[in-house]
N, C-alpha and C positions, 0 to 999 in steps of 0.2 A: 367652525374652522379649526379648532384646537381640535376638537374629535377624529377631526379628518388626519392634521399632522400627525396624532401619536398612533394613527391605523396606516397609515403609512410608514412612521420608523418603524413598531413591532412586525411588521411585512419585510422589512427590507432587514435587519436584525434574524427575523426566520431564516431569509433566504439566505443571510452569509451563515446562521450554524448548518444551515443543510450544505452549504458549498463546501465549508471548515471540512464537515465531517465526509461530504465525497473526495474531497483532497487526500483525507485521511486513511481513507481504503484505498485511494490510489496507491498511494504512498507503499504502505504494507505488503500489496500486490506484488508491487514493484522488487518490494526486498526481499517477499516470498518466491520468487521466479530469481532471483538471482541467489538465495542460500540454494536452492533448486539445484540450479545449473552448478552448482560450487560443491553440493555432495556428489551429485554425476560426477565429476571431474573426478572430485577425489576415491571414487568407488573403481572405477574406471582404474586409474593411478594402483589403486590396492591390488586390483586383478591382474594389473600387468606386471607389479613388483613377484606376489604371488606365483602367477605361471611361471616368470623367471629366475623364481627359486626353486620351483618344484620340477 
């Protein structure tokens, strides 16, 4: 019975660092898609200061 307990918490121990670490690329994604969209912007921004100096 003890064998079975401790093969079940290291299972479920596994499955939260695998969840931890899918959180963790979500995460990253997330903030790589929004600096993304935030140099767009500001490239964007440079190109129109740019034309409307030149």
């Amino acid at each position: 019975m003890m064998f079975y307990d401790y093969s079940l918490a290291t299972e479920r121990v596994t499955e939260l660092h695998r969840e931890a670490d899918n959180a963790r690329v979500a995460s990253r994604l997330v903030s790589a898609r929004r600096w993304s969209r935030l140099a767009s912007w500001a490239q964007r921004q440079a190109r129109r200061a740019s034309r409307d100096l030149g």
